[in-house]
mmCIF file of the C-alpha atoms, coordinates in Angstrom:
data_MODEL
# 
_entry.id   MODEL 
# 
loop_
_atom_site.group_PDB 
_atom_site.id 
_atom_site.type_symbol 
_atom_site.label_atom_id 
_atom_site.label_alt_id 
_atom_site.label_comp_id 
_atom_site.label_asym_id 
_atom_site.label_entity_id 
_atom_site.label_seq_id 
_atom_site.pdbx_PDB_ins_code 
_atom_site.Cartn_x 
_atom_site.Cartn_y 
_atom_site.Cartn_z 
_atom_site.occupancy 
_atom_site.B_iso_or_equiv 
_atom_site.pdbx_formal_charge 
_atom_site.auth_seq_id 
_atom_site.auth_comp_id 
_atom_site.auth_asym_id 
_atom_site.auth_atom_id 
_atom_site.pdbx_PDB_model_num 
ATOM 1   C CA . UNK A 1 1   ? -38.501 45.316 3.925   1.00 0.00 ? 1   UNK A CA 1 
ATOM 2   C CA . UNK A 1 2   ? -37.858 41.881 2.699   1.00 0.00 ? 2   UNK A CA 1 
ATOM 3   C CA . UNK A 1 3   ? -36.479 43.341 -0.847  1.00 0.00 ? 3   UNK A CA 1 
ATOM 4   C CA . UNK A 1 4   ? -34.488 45.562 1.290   1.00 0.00 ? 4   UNK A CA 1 
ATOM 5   C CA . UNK A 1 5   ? -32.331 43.048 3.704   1.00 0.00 ? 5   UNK A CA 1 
ATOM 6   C CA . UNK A 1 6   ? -32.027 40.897 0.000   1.00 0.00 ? 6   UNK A CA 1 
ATOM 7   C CA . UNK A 1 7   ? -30.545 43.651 -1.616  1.00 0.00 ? 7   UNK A CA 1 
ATOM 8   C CA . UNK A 1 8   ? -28.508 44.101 1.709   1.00 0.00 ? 8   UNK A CA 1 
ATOM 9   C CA . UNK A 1 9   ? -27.270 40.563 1.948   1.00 0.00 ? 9   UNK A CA 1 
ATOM 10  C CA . UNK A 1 10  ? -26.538 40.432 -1.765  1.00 0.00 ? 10  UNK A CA 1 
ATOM 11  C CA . UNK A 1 11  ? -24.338 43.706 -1.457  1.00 0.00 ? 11  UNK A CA 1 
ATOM 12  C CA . UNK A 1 12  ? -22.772 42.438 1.729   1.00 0.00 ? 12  UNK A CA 1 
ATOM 13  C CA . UNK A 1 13  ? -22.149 38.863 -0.130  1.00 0.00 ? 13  UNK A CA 1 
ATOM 14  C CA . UNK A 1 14  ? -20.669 40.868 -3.652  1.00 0.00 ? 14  UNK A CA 1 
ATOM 15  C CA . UNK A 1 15  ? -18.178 42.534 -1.380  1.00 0.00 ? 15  UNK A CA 1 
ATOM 16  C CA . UNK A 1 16  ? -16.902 39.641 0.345   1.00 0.00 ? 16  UNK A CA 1 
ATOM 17  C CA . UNK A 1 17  ? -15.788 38.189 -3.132  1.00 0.00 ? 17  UNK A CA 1 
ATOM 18  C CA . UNK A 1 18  ? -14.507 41.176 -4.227  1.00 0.00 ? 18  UNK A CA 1 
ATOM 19  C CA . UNK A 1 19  ? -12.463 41.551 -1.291  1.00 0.00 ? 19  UNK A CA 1 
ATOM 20  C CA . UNK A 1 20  ? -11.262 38.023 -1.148  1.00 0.00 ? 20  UNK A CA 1 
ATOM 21  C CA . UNK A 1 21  ? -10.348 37.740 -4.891  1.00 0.00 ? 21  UNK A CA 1 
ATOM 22  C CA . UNK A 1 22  ? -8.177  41.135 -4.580  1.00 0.00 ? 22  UNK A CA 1 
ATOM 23  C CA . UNK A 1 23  ? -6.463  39.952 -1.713  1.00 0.00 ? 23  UNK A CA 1 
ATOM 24  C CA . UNK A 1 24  ? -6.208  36.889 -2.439  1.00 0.00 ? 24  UNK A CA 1 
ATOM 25  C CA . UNK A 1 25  ? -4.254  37.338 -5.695  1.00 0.00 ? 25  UNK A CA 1 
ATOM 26  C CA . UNK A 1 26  ? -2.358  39.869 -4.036  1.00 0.00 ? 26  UNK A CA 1 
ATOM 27  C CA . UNK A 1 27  ? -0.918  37.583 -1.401  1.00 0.00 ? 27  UNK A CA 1 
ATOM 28  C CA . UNK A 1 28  ? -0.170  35.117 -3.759  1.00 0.00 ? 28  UNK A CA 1 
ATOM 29  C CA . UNK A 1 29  ? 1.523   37.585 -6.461  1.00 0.00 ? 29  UNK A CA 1 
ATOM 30  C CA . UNK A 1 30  ? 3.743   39.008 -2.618  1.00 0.00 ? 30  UNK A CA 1 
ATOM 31  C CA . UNK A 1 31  ? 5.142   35.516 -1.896  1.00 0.00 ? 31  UNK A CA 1 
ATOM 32  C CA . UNK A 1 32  ? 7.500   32.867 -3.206  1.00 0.00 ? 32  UNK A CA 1 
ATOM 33  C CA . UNK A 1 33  ? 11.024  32.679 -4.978  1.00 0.00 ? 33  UNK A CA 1 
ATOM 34  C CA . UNK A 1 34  ? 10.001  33.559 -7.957  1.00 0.00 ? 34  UNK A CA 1 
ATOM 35  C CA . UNK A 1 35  ? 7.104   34.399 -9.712  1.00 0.00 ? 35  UNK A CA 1 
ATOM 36  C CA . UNK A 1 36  ? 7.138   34.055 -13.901 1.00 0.00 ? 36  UNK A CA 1 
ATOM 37  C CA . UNK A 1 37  ? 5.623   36.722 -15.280 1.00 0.00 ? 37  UNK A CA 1 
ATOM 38  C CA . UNK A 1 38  ? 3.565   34.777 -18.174 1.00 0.00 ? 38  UNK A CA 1 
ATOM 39  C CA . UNK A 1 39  ? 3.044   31.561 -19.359 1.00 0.00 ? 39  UNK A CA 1 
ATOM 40  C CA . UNK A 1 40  ? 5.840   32.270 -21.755 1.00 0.00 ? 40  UNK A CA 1 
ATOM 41  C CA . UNK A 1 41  ? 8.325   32.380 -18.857 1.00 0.00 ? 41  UNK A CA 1 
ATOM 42  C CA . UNK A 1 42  ? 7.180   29.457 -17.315 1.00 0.00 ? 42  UNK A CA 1 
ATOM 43  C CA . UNK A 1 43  ? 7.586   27.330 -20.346 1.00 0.00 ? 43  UNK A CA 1 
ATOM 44  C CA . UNK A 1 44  ? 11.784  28.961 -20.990 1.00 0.00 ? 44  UNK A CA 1 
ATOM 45  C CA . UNK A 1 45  ? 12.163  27.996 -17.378 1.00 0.00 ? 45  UNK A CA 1 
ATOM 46  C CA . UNK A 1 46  ? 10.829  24.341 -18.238 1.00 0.00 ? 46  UNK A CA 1 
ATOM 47  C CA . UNK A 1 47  ? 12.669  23.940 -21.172 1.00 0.00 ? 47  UNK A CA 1 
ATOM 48  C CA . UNK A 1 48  ? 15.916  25.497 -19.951 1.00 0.00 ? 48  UNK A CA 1 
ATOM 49  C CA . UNK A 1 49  ? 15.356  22.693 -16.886 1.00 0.00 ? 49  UNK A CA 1 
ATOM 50  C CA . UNK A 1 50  ? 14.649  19.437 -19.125 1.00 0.00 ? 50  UNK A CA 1 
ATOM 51  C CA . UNK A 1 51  ? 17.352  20.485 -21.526 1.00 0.00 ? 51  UNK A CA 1 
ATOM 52  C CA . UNK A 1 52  ? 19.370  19.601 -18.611 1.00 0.00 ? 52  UNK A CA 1 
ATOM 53  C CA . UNK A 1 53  ? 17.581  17.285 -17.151 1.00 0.00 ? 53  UNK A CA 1 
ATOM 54  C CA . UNK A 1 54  ? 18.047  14.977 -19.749 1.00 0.00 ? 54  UNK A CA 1 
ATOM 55  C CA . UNK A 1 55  ? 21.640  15.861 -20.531 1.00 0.00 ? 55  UNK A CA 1 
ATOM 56  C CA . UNK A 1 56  ? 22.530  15.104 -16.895 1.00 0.00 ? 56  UNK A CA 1 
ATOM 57  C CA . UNK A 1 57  ? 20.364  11.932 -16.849 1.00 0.00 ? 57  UNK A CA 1 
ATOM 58  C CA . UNK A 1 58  ? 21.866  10.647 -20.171 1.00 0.00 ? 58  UNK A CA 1 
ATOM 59  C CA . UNK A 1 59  ? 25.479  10.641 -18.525 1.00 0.00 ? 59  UNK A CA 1 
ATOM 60  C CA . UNK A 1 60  ? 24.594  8.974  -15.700 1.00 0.00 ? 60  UNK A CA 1 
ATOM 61  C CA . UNK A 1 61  ? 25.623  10.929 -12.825 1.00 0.00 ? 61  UNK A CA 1 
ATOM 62  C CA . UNK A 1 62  ? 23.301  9.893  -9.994  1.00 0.00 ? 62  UNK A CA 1 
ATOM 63  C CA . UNK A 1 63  ? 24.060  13.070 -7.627  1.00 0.00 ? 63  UNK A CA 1 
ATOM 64  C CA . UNK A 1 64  ? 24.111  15.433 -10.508 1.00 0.00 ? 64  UNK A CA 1 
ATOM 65  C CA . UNK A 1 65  ? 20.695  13.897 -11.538 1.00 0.00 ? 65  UNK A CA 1 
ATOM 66  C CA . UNK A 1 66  ? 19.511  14.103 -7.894  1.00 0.00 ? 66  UNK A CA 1 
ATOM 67  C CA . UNK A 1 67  ? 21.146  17.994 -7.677  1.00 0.00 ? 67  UNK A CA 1 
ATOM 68  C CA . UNK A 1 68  ? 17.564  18.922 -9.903  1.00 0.00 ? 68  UNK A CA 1 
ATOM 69  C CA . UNK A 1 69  ? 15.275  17.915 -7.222  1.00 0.00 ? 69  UNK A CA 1 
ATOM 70  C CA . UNK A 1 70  ? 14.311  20.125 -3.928  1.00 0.00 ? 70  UNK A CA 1 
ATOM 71  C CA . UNK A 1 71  ? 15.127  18.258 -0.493  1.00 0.00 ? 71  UNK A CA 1 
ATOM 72  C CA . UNK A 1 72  ? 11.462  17.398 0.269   1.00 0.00 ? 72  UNK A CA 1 
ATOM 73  C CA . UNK A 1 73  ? 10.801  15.793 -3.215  1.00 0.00 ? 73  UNK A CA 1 
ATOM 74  C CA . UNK A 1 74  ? 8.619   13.340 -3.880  1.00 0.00 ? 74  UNK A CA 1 
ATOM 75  C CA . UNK A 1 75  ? 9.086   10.805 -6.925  1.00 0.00 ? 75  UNK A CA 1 
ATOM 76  C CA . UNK A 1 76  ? 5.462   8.747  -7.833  1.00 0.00 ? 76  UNK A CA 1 
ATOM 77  C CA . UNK A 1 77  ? 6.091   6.373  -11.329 1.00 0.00 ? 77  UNK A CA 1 
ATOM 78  C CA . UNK A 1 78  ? 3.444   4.003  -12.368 1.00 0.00 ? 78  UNK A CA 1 
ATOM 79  C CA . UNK A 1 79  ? 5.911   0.623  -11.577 1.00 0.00 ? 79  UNK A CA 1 
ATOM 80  C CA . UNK A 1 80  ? 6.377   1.865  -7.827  1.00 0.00 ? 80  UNK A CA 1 
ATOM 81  C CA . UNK A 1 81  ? 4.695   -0.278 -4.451  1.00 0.00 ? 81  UNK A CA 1 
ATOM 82  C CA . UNK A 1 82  ? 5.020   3.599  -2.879  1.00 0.00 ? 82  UNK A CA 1 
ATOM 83  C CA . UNK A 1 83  ? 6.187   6.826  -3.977  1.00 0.00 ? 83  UNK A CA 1 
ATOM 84  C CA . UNK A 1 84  ? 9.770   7.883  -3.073  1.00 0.00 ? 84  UNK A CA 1 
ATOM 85  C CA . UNK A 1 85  ? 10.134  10.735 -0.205  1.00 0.00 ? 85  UNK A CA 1 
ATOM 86  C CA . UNK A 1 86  ? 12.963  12.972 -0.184  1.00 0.00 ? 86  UNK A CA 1 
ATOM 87  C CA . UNK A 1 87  ? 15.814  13.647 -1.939  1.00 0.00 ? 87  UNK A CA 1 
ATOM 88  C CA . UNK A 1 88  ? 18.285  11.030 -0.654  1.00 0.00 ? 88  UNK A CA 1 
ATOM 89  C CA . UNK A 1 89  ? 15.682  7.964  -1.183  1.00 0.00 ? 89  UNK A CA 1 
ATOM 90  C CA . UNK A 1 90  ? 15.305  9.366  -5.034  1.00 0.00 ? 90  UNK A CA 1 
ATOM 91  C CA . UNK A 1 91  ? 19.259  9.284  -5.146  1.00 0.00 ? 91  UNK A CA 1 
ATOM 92  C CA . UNK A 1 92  ? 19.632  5.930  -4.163  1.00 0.00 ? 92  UNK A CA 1 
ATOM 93  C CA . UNK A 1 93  ? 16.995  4.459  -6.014  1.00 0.00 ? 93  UNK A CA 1 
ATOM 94  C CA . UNK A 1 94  ? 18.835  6.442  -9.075  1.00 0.00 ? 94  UNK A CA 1 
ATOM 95  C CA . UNK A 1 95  ? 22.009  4.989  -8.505  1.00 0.00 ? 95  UNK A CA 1 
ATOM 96  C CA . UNK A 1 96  ? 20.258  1.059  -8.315  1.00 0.00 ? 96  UNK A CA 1 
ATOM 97  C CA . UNK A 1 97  ? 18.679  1.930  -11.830 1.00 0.00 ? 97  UNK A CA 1 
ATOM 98  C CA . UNK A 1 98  ? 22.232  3.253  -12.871 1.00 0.00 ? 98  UNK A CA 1 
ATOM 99  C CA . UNK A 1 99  ? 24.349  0.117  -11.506 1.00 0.00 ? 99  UNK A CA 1 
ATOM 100 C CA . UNK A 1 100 ? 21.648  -2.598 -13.144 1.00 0.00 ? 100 UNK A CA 1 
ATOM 101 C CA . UNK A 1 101 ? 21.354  -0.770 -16.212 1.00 0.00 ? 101 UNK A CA 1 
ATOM 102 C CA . UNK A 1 102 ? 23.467  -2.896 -18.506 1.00 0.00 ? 102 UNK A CA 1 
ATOM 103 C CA . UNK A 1 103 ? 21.896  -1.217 -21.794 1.00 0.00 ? 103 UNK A CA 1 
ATOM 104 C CA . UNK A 1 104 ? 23.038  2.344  -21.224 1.00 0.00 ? 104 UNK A CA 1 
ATOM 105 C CA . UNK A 1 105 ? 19.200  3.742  -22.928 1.00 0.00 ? 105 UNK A CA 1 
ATOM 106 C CA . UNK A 1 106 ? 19.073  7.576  -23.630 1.00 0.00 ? 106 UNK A CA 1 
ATOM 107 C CA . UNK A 1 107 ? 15.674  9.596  -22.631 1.00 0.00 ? 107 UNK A CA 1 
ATOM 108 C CA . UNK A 1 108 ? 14.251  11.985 -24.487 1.00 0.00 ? 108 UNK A CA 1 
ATOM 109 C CA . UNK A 1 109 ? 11.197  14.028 -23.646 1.00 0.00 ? 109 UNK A CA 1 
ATOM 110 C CA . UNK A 1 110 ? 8.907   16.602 -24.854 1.00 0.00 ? 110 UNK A CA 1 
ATOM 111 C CA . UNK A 1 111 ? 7.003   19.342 -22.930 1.00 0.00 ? 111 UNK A CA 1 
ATOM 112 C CA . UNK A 1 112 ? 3.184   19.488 -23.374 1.00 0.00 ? 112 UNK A CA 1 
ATOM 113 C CA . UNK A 1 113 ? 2.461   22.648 -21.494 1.00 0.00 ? 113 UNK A CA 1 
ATOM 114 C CA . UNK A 1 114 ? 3.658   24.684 -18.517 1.00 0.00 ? 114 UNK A CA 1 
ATOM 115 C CA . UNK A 1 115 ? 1.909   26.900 -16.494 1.00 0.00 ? 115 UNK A CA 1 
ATOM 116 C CA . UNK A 1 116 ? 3.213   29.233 -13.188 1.00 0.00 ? 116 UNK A CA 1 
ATOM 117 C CA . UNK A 1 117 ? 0.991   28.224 -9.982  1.00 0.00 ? 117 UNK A CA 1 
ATOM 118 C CA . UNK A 1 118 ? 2.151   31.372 -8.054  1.00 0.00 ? 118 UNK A CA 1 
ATOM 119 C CA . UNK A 1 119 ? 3.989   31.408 -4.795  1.00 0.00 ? 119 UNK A CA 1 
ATOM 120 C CA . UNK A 1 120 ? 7.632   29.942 -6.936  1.00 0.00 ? 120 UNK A CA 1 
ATOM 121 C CA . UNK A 1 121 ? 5.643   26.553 -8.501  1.00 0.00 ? 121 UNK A CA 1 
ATOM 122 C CA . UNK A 1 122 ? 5.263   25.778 -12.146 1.00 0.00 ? 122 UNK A CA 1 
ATOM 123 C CA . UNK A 1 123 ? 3.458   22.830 -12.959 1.00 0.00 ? 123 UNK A CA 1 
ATOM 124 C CA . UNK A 1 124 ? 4.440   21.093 -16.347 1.00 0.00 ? 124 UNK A CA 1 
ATOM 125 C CA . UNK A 1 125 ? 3.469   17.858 -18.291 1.00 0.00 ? 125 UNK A CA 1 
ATOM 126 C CA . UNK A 1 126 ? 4.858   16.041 -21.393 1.00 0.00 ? 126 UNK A CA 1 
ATOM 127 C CA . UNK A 1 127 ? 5.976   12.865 -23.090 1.00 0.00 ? 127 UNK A CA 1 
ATOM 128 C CA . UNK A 1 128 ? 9.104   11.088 -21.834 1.00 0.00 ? 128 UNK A CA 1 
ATOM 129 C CA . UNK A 1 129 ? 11.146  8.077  -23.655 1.00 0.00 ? 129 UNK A CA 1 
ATOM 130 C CA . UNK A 1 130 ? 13.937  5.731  -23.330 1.00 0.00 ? 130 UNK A CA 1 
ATOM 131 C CA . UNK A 1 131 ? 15.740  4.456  -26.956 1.00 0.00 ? 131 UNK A CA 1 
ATOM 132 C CA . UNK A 1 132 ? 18.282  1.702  -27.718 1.00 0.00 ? 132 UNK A CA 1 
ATOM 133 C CA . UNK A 1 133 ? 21.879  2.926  -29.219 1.00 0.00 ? 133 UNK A CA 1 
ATOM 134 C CA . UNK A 1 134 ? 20.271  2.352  -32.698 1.00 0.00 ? 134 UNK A CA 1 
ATOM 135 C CA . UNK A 1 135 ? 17.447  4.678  -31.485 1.00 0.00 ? 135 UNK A CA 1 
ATOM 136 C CA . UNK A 1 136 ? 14.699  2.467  -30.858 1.00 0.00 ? 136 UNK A CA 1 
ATOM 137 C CA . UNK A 1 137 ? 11.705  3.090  -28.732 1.00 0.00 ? 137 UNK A CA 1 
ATOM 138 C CA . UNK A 1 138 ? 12.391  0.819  -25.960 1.00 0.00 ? 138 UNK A CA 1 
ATOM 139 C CA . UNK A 1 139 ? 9.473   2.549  -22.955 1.00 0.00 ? 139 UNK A CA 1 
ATOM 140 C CA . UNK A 1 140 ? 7.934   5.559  -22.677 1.00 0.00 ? 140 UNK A CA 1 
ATOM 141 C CA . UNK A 1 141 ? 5.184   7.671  -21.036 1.00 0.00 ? 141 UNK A CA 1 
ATOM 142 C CA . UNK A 1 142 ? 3.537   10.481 -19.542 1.00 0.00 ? 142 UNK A CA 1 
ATOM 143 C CA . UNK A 1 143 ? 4.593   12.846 -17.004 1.00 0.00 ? 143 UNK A CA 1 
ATOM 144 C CA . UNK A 1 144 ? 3.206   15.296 -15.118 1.00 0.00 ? 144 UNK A CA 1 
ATOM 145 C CA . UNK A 1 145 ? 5.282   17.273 -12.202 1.00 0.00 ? 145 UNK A CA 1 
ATOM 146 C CA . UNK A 1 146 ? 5.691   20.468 -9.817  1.00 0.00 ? 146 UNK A CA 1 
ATOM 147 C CA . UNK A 1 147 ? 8.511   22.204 -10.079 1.00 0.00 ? 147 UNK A CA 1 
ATOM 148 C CA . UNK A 1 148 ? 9.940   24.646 -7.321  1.00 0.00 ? 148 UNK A CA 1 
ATOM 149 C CA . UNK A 1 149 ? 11.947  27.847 -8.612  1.00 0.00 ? 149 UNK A CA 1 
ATOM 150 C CA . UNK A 1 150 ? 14.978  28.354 -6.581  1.00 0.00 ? 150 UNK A CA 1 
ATOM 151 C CA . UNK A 1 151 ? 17.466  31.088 -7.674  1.00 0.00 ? 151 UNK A CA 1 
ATOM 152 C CA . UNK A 1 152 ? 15.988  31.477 -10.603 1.00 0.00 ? 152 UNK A CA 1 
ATOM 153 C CA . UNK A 1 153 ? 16.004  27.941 -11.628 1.00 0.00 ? 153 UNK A CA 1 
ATOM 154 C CA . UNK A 1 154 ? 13.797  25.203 -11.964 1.00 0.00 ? 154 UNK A CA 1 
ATOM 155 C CA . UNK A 1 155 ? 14.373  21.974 -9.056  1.00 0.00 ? 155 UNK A CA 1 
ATOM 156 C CA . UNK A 1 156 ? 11.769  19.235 -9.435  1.00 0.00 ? 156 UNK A CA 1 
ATOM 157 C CA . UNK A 1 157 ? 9.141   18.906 -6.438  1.00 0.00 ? 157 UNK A CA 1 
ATOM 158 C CA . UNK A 1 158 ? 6.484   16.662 -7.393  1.00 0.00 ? 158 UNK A CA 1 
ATOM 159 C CA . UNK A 1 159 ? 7.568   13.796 -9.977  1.00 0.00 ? 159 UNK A CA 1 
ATOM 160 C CA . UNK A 1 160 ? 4.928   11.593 -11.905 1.00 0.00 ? 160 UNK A CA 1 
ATOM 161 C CA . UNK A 1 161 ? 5.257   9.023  -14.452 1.00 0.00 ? 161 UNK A CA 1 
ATOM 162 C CA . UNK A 1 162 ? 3.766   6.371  -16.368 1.00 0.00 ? 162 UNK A CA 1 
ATOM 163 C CA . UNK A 1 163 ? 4.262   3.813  -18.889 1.00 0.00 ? 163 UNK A CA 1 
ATOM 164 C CA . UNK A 1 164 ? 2.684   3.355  -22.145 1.00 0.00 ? 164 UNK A CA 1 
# 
């Protein structure tokens, strides 16, 4: 009797994974903006996103900067008291780095990796760096961020930096 309610249980226990494993990659593959369909796609929408990321950022256009970041963004770098909420406090504090930047750097960055999440979020990471006009290393770091896909483009989310 005893092998019989273990064999029961187990059964009963097998199912419930199955069953929650199918459905829960169902609803997650039903939902969202815009699911990639491989890694592949996830790393074209990444680079097709820095690309301009750092072509906007390199002119120095504040609200075209801030245009690449969902409303509810949140911006976390390593030299911050608190993270920034929202897409208006990241604009301002863009256009304070833009009006006391006497030097006029350039970034550059490379992507690491970039993977879909489901549900229209990609999560990426890479190398970012700011050079001199001659080209110099002036800073640099890591980042690691959540993007949202809207209309088939990339808009940051989650925004993570640090020096090194």
């Amino acid at each position: 009797m005893f092998n019989s309610i273990k064999s029961s249980m187990c059964k009963v226990c097998l199912s419930f994974i199955v069953v929650f494993s199918v459905s829960g990659n169902a609803l997650a593959n039903s939902h969202g903006a815009h699911t990639p369909d491989s890694k592949s796609d996830a790393m074209t929408l990444m680079l097709k996103y820095d690309a301009k990321f750092v072509e906007t950022f390199n002119r120095g256009d504040a609200a075209e900067i801030t245009d690449l970041y969902t409303e509810d963004a949140i911006q976390s770098e390593s030299n911050m008291v608190e993270p920034l909420s929202g897409k208006a406090a990241i604009k301002a504090a863009i256009e304070k780095y833009l009006e006391e930047s006497t030097a006029h750097y350039t970034l550059s960055t490379e992507i690491f990796t970039a993977h879909d999440l489901g549900n229209g979020y990609i999560a990426a990471n890479g190398r970012w760096e700011m050079h001199d006009k001659q080209g110099a290393r002036i800073r640099g770091g890591l980042w690691s961020n959540v993007f949202k896909v809207v209309g088939g483009d990339l808009l940051m989310f989650r925004e993570s930096t640090n020096l090194n």
